[in-house]
N, C-alpha and C positions, 0 to 999 in steps of 0.2 A: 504494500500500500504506500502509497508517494506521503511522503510528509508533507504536513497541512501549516504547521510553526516552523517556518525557518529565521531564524540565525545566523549573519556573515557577522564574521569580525575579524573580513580581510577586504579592502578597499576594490580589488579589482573583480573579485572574487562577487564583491555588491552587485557592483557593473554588472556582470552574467547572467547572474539568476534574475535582474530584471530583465535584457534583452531575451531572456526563455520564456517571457512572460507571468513569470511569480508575483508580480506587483500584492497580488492583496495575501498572498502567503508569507511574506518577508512581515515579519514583526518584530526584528531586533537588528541595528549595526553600530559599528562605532564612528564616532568624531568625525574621525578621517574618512568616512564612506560617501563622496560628494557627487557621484553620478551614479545614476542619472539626476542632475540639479532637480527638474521638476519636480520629482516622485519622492526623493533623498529625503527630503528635507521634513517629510512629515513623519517619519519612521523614528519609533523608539532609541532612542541614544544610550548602548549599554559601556561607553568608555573607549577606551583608548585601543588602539591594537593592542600596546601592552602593557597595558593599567584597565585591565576588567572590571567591570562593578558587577559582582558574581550576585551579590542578593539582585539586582535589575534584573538580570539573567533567568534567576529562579520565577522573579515574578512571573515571565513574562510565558513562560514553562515550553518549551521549544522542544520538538521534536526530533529536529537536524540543527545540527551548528557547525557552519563550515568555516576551518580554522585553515593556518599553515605553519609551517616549519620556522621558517626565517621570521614570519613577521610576527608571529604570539609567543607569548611566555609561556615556557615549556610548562612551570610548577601549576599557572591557571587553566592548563587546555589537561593536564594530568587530573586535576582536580574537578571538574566539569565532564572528564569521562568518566568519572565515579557512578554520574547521575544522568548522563545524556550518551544518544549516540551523535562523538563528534568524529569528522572526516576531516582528516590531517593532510593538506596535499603541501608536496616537496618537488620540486621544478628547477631546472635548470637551464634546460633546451626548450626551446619552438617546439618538437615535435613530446619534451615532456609535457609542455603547456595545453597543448591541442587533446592530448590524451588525456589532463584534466576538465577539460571542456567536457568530453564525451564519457568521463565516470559521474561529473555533476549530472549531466544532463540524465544519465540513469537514475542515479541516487534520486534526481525526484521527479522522475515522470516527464521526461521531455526531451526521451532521445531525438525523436525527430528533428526536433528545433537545434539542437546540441550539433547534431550532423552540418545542417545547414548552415552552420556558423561555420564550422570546420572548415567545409567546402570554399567561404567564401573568402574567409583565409590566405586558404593554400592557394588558391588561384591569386590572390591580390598582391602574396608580399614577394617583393623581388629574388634574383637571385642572381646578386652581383657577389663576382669573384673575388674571394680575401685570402693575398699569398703574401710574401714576402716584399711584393711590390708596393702592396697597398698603404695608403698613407695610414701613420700609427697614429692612435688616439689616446691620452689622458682623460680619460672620464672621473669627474669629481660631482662626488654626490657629499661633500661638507666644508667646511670652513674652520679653521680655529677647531681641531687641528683640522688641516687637511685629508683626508680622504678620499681613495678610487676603488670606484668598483673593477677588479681583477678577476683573473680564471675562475671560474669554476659559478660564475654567478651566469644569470638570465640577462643581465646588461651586456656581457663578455658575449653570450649568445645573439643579442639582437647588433650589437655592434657588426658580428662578424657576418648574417645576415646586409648588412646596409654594405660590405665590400671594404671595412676598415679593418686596420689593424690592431689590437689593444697591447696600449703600451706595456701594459703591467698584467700580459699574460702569465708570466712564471710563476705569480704569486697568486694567493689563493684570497677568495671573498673581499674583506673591505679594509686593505691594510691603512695607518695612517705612514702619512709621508711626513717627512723635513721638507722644508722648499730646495734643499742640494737635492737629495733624488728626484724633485720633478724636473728640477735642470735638466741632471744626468742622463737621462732617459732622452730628451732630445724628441720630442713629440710632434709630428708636424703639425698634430691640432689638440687645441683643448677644449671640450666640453666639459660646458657649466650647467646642472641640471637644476632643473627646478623645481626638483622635491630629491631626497627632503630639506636640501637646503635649499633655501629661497634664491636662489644665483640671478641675478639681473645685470643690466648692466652698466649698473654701477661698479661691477667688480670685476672687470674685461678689462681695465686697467692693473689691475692688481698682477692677473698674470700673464698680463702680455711685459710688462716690466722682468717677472721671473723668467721667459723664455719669449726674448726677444722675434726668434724664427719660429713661430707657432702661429698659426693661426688660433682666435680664440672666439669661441663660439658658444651663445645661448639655446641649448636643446630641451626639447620637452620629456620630461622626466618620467610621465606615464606612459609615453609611446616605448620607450629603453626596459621600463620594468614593470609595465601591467601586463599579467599573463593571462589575460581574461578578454572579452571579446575587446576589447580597448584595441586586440590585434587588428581589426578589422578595419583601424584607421593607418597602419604602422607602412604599407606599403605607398601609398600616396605620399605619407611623411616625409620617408626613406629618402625617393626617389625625390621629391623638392629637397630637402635638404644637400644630397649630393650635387644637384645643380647648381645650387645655391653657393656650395663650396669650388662650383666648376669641376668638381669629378664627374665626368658621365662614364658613362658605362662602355 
């Protein structure tokens, strides 16, 4: 039987289950759950990704709660499987992400619609070449300190999708940097995202100062690391932004 109470308390993860059509099943998200704006906005607020308000939680008595790896607190998603069935998804890749598409879209009655996302997907996002040629990327997703999203994340994935290089593949998840290693590194561009740190451009001088020969560039931070239908914008994205940069294909 499809669960009737659902529960996201992962932002992109929101995003889905309303383009599956769940609107009047979704009865709980957090803070950060801001699309779709129109429909978002009148939905129960159960906290933070990871600062849960677990009594909200209870009130609200949910059937499915759909969590994730990276972005919830392990000891509240352990604690909440005590008393719920919660679905834990962990992603990396494009084709991990798609495959979460299509166990949601089981989990609550909507494979059809789940497929069709897939579908429209796979057809949309590019599939520009990323070798040794390709221009290297510093992706910064904070400030004070520093930090880049490296190997082994869903940004390193969608990067290498758009036909870049990432500078900081050797290194795994979201290392912090010195400003000497972003030198070192030698990036032909830098990506400033915007989330979770707010990057605008006011701060494109900050590091185009640390690396003179970089291009430095304001990207959208949910098209890099929403793994949820958000995809279904990422190839339109892609392909402007690499012209934008003058990379064509």
């Amino acid at each position: 039987m499809s669960p009737k109470r659902l529960i996201s308390v992962v932002p992109s993860q929101t995003e889905l289950l309303f383009d599956l059509g769940l609107d009047d099943a979704i009865v709980g998200v957090t803070k950060f759950c801001i699309h779709p704006a129109d429909r978002v906005r009148n939905k129960p607020i159960v906290g933070g990704t990871k600062t849960l308000n677990l009594d909200r939680i209870h009130d609200l008595r949910p059937d499915l709660i759909l969590a994730n790896k990276e972005e919830n607190t392990r000891d509240e998603i352990e604690e909440l499987q005590q008393r719920y069935r919660v679905h834990v998804t962990d992603m990396a890749t494009i084709p991990e992400a798609l495959s979460m598409i299509r166990e949601v879209g089981t989990l609550v009655g909507r494979s059809r619609q789940a497929e069709s996302i897939i579908t429209r997907i796979t057809n949309s996002l590019p599939a520009f070449p990323s070798d040794s040629a390709s221009p290297s990327v510093a992706y910064l997703i904070w400030r004070k300190p520093y930090m880049v999203a490296a190997g082994g994340t869903f940004i390193d994935a969608m990067l290498t999708a758009a036909g870049f290089r990432n500078a900081f593949a050797s290194q795994t998840r979201y290392p912090e940097l010195e400003p000497d290693a972003l030198r070192a590194a030698r990036p032909d561009l830098i990506f400033l995202s915007s989330e979770p740190y707010p990057f605008g451009d006011k701060h494109r001088a900050e590091f185009q100062a640390l690396c003179p020969d970089a291009r430095v560039a304001i990207v959208d931070g949910e098209i890099f690391s929403w793994y949820g239908s958000r995809l279904l914008q990422a190839g339109d994205y892609l392909k402007n932004l690499r012209n934008q940069l003058d990379y064509h294909p």
